[in-house]
N, C-alpha and C positions, 0 to 999 in steps of 0.2 A: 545525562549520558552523552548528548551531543551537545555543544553549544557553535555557532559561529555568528561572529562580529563583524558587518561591512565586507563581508566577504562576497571577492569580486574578482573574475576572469576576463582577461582580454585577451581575443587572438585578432592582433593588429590592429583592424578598425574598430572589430567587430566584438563589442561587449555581449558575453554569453551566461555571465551572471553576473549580476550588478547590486550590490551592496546587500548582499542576503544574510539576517538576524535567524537563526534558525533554533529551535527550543525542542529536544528530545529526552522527556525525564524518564530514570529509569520506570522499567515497567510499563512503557505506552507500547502500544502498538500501532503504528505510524504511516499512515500513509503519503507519498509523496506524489503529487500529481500535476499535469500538464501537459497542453498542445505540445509534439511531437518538434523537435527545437526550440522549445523554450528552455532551456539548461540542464535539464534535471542529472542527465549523465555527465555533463560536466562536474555536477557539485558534488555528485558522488564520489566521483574518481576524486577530486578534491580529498574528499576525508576519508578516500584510503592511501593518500600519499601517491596516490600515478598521476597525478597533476600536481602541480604546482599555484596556489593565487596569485595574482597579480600585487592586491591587499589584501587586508581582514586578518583574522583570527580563526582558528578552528580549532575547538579541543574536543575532546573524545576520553568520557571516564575519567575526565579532571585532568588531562595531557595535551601540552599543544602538539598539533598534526602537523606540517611534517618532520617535527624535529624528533620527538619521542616515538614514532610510528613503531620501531623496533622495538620497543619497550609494551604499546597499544595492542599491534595487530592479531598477536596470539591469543587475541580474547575474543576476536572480530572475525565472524564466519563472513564471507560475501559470496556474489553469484551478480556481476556486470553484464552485462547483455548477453550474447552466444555462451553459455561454457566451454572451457580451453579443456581438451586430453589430447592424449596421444591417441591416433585412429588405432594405429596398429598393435595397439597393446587392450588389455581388458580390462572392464570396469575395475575391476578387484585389483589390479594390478596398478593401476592410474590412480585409485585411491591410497596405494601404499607408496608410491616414490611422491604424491602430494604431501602426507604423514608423516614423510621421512626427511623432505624438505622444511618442516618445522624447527622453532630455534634448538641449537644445543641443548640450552638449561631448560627443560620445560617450566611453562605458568604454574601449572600445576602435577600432584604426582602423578594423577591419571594420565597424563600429557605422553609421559614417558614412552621409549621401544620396546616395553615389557606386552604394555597392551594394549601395541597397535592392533593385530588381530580381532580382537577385541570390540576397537575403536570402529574399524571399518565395517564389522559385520553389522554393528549395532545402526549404523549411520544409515547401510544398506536397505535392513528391514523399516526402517523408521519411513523411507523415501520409496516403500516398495518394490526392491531393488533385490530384497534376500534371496533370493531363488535364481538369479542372473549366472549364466554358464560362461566361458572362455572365453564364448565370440568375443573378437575386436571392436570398441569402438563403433568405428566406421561403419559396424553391420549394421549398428543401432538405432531405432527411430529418434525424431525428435525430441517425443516424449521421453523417451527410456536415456537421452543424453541431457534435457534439463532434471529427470529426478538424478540421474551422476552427481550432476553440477550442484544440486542439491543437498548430497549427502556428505561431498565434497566439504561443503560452508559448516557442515554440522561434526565434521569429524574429530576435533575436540570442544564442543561442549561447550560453545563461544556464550559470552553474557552478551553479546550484542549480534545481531544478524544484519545484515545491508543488502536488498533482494533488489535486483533490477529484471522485471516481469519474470518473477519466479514461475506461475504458469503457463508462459508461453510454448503452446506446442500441445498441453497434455488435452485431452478428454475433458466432458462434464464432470464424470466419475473421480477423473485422478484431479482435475481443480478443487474439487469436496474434499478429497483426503490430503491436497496440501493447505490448504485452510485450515481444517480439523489440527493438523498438523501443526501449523505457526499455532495456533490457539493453546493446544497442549504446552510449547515450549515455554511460550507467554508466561500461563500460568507457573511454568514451574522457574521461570525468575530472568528469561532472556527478552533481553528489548529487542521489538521487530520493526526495524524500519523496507516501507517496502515501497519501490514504483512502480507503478502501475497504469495502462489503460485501461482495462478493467474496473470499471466505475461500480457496477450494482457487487464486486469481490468485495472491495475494498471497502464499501458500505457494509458488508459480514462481517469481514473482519475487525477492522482497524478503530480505536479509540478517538484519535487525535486525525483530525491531515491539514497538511501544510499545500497550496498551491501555488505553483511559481507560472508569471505568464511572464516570455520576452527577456529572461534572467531576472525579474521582478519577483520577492516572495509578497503574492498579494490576499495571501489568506491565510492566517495560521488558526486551528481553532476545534475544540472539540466536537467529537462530531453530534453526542445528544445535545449540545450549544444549538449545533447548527441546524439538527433536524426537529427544535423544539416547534413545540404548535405556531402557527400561524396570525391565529386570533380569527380566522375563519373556519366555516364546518361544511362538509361537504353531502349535499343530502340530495335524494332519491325518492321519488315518490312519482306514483299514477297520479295525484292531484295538485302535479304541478303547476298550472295554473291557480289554484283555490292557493297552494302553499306561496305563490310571488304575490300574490295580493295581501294574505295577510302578514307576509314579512315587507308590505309596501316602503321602500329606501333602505334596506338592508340585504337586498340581494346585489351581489358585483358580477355576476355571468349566471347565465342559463343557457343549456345544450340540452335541449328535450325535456325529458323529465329530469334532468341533473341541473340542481342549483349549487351556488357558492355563495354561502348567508353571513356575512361578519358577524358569526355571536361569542361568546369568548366561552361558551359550555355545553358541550352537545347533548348532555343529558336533559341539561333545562330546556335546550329548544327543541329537542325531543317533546319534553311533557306540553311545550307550547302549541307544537302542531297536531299532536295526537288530542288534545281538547280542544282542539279546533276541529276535529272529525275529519283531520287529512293523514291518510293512509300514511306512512313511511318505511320503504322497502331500504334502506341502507342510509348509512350515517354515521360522520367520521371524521373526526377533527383533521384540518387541513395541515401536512407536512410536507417542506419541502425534498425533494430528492436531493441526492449528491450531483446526482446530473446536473439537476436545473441550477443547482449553488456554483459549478464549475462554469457553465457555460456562462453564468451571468460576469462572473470575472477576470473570464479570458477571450483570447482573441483565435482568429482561426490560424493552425500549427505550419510549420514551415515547409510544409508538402503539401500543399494547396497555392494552385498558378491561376490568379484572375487574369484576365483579358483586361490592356489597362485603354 
């Protein structure tokens, strides 16, 4: 769905993505992730054609970007940082001159001016949006102007989505119902690419993530890959003490009664410490976070000022 080759941005000195292999098959659901200037809106913008590369390659749906983009984009819902409308005009309104600015020939016949109406109500309720009155824009919360920008990317029925902090702004509540949201789409046949700082969202959501540090893509890779066991088990018990003596050189940390026992089967060393007559209050094969997998391959983001 996505591919890009050596694909690399320079403004002047300053390399902002630098030789990036990128792999988006259809059907993933994708996250993209990294320290806050590390490129990641650059490479977006890249592969919607509002940038240009410096190198590389970029296709999108078997097309190169930006040559065939006109050909591409009517498939490609997105939503880049802020959402763009008009203040002074209303949702519902801002939704039909976007609709209206779609190509002449549509992709498809649903595409068509028959059933924009249609198109917009549908996008509306999807994004929580169906109930929305006159008011302008401008009167609008945060929230109530990213689900717009939301319903916006959805408004013809794209096979591929491109979200730049689609949550930004909403509630606990309304980040569940746009999760639930991309999830339903998913299934029903649209690739979701999404960025994010939202790290434990993105662990809900997303299949695959790719992590860019510095314009570097330094991690591409699924995520039950990444969150497979450990080969350690994480155990609890009142007799902890009685339990580090008889796992004598197989424990790596203790924090009270919490051990971290390299065994590779929690069930077995379950049955080993219970016939041993040591209690065990919890036990659990060791996984790592998405957190810890980020932090361990990147560097701190370009809004943080050390003292040199």
């Amino acid at each position: 769905m996505i591919r890009t080759r050596g694909l690399t941005k320079r403004f002047g000195p300053v390399v902002a993505v630098d030789g990036v292999d990128l792999r988006v098959d259809e059907g993933d659901r994708y996250g993209f992730l990294g320290p806050n200037g590390s490129g990641k809106t650059t490479l977006v913008r890249m592969l919607l054609g509002l940038v240009f590369p410096t190198s590389g390659e970029i296709e999108i749906m078997g097309q190169p970007i930006p040559r065939r983009a006109a050909r591409v984009l009517p498939e490609v819902g997105s939503l880049i940082e802020a959402p763009a409308a008009y203040g002074h005009l209303s949702g519902r309104r801002n939704l039909a001159l976007m609709d209206a600015a779609g190509p002449a020939r549509p992709a498809r016949p649903d595409h068509g001016r028959r059933h924009r109406q249609h198109r917009i109500d549908q996008a509306l309720a999807r994004v929580g949006l169906a109930g929305i009155d006159a008011r302008p824009v401008r009167a609008y919360s945060l929230g109530m102007r990213q689900r717009l920008g939301l319903a916006a990317a959805l408004l013809r029925a794209p096979r591929l989505l491109i979200l730049d902090e689609p949550t930004n702004g909403l509630d606990p509540q309304g980040i569940r119902e746009i999760r639930e949201l991309l999830v339903e789409l998913n299934e029903g046949g649209t690739t979701v690419f999404v960025c994010s700082h939202l790290l434990a969202e993105v662990e809900r959501l997303c299949t695959k993530v790719g992590v860019i540090d510095r314009g570097r893509l330094v991690l591409e890779q699924h995520l039950s890959a990444l969150r497979a066991a450990t080969g350690r088990v994480l155990v609890r018990s009142p007799d902890a003490d009685r339990a580090a003596a008889l796992l004598d050189g197989r424990v790596d940390r203790r924090d009270g009664d919490r051990l971290l026992v390299r065994h590779p089967d929690p069930a077995r060393l379950n049955q080993l410490l219970v016939s041993g007559g040591i209690r065990v209050s919890e036990i659990t094969a060791e996984r790592r976070s998405l957190e810890q997998v980020v932090l361990d391959v990147t560097s701190a983001g370009s809004d943080r000022v050390d003292p040199r």
